[in-house]
C-alpha positions as CSV (number, residue, x, y, z in Angstrom):
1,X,85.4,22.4,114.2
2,X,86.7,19.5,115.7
3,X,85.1,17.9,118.8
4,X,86.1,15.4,120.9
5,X,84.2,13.5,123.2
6,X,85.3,12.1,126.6
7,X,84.2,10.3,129.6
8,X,83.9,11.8,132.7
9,X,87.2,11.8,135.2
10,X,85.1,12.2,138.2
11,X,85.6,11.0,141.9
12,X,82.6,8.4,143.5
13,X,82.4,7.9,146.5
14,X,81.5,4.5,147.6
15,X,80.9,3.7,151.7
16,X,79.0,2.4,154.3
17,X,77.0,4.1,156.7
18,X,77.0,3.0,160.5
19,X,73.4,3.5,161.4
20,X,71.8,0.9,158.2
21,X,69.8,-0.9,160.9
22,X,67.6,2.4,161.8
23,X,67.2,3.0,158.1
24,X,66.0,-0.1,157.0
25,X,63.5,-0.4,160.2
26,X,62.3,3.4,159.4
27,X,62.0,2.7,155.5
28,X,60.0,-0.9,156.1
29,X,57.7,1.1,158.8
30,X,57.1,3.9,156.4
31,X,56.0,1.1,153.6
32,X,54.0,-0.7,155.7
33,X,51.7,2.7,156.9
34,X,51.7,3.1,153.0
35,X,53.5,6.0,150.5
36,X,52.2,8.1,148.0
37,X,54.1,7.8,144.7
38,X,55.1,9.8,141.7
39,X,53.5,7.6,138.3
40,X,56.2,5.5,136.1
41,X,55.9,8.1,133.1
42,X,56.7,11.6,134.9
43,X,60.3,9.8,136.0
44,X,63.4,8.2,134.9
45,X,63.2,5.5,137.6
46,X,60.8,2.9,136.2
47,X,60.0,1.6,139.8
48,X,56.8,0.6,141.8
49,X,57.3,2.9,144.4
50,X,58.8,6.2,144.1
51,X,58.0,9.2,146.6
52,X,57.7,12.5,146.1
53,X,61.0,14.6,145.9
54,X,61.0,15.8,149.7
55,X,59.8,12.4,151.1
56,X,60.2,12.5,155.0
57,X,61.8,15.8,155.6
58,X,61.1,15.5,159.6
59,X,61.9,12.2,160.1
60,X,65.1,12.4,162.4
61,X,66.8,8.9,161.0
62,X,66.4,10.0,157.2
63,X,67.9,13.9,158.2
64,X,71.0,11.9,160.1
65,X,71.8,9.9,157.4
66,X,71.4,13.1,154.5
67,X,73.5,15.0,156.6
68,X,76.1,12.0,157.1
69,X,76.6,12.1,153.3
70,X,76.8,15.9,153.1
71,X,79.5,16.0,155.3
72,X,81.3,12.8,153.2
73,X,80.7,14.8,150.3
74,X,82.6,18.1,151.9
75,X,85.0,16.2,153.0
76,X,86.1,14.9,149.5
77,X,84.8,17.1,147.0
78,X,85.6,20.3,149.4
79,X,83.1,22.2,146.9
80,X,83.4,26.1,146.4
81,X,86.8,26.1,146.7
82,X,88.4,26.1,143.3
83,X,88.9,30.3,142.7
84,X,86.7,31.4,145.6
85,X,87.4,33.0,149.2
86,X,84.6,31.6,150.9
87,X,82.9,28.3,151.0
88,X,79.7,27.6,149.7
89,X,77.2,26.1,151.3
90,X,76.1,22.2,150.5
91,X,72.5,22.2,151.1
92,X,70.0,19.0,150.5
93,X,67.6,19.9,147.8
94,X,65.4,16.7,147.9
95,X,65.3,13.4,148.7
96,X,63.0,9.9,147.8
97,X,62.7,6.3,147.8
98,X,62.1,3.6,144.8
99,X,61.3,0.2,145.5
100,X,62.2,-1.6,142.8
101,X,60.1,-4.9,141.8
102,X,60.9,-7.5,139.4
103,X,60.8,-5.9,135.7
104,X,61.4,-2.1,137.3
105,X,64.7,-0.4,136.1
106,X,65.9,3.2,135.7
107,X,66.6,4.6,132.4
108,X,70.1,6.6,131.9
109,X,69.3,10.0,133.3
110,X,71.8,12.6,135.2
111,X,70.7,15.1,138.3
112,X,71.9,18.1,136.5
113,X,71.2,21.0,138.0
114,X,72.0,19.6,141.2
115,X,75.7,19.5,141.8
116,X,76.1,16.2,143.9
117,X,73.5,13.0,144.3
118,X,73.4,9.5,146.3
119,X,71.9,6.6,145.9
120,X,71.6,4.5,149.2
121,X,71.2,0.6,149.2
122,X,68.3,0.3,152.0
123,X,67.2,-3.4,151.4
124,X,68.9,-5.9,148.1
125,X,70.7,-8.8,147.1
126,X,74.0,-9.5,146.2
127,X,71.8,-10.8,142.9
128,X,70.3,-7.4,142.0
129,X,71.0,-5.0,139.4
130,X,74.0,-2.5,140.3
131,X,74.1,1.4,139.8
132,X,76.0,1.5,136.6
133,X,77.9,5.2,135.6
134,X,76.9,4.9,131.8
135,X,80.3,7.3,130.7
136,X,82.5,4.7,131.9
137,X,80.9,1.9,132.9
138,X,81.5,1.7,136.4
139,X,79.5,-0.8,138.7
140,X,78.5,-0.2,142.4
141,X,77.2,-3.6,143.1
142,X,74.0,-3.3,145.5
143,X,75.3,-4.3,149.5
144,X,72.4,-3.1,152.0
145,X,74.2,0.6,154.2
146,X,76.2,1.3,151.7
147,X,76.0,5.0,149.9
148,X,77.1,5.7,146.4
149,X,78.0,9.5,146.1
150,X,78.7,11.5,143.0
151,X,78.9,14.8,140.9
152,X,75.2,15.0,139.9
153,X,76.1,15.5,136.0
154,X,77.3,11.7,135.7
155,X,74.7,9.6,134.1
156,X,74.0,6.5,135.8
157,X,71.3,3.7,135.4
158,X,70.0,0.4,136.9
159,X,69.2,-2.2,134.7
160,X,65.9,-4.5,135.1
161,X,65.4,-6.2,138.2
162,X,64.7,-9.9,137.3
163,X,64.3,-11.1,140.8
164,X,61.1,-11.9,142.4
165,X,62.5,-9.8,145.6
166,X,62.4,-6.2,146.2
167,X,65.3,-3.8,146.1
168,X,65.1,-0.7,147.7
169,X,66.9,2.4,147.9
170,X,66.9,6.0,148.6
171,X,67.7,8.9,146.6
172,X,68.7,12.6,147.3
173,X,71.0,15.6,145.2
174,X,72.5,18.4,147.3
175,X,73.1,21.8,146.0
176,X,75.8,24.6,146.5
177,X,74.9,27.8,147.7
178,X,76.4,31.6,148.3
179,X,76.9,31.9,152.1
C-alpha cells in the first residue's frame, strides 16, 4: 500500500463586508448586557468568551451578515452542482462569538461535518494573531469587516494572543441540504 499525503487545493475566500459598523456596535452591545459561554475544555477555541453554537439567531444584524456570506459562498463554491440536477440548499447550521484575551488561542481543529465555515474579524489589531490554514500554511491577517470563508474540512488555528487588547470574532458553518 502506498499512500501519499497532500495538502488541500481548496478555494478561501477572503472579503470585506459593507455593514462592519452595525456588527461591531451589535457585538459590543451584546458584551456589555453580558453572554453566557461554553467552558475552555469542551472547545477547540481556548478563548474567554465563547457563546453557545446558535448565539443570536433573531438578531436581524447577525442574520444579514450570515446570509451575506451564504450567498458569497454560492456564488463561488456553486455547491451541489458537481453530478447533480438540482441544487442543494446552503443552510446556516450555527453560529458564535470568541473574544480572545491575551494568552487565548485556538488549537488546530476542522468543522467537519459541516461543509463550509467563516470566521469574521469583528474588533483586532493589525498586531494580532491571524487565522492560519495548518495544510498549507496560509495567513488571513486579522483587519476588522473582513470575512474569511472556507470548505469546513481545512484545519485552521490561531496562535496565542500576546496583546493586552481583545480580539474578537464570530464564527458560523453552513450545511448542504436536499431541496
Amino acid at each position: 500500500m502506498k499512500v501519499i499525503s497532500v495538502a488541500h487545493n481548496a478555494d478561501i475566500l477572503v472579503d470585506t463586508y459593507q455593514f462592519h459598523e452595525s456588527v461591531k456596535k451589535q457585538v459590543v452591545s451584546k458584551l456589555k448586557e453580558g453572554v453566557p459561554t461554553i467552558p475552555k475544555e469542551h472547545t477547540n477555541v481556548k478563548a474567554t468568551v465563547h457563546t453557545s453554537y446558535d448565539w443570536e439567531p433573531k438578531n436581524i444584524v447577525f442574520r444579514n451578515l450570515k446570509a451575506y456570506i451564504r450567498e458569497e459562498i454560492n456564488r463561488h463554491y456553486k455547491p451541489g452542482f458537481i453530478g447533480e440536477t438540482t441544487r442543494e440548499t446552503l443552510e446556516e447550521s450555527n453560529f458564535w462569538l470568541n473574544v480572545y484575551e491575551k494568552g487565548d488561542y485556538a488549537q488546530k481543529h476542522h468543522h467537519w461535518p459541516f461543509h463550509y465555515s467563516f470566521a469574521y474579524f469583528v474588533e483586532c489589531d493589525k498586531d494580532h494573531p491571524p487565522l492560519v490554514f495548518t495544510d498549507n500554511g496560509y495567513e488571513v491577517p486579522p483587519v476588522e469587516g473582513t470575512y474569511v470563508a472556507f470548505p469546513a474540512y481545512l484545519e485552521h488555528s490561531v496562535a496565542k494572543n500576546t496583546l493586552d487588547r481583545v480580539r474578537i470574532t464570530l464564527s458560523g458553518n453552513y450545511s448542504c441540504t436536499h431541496p
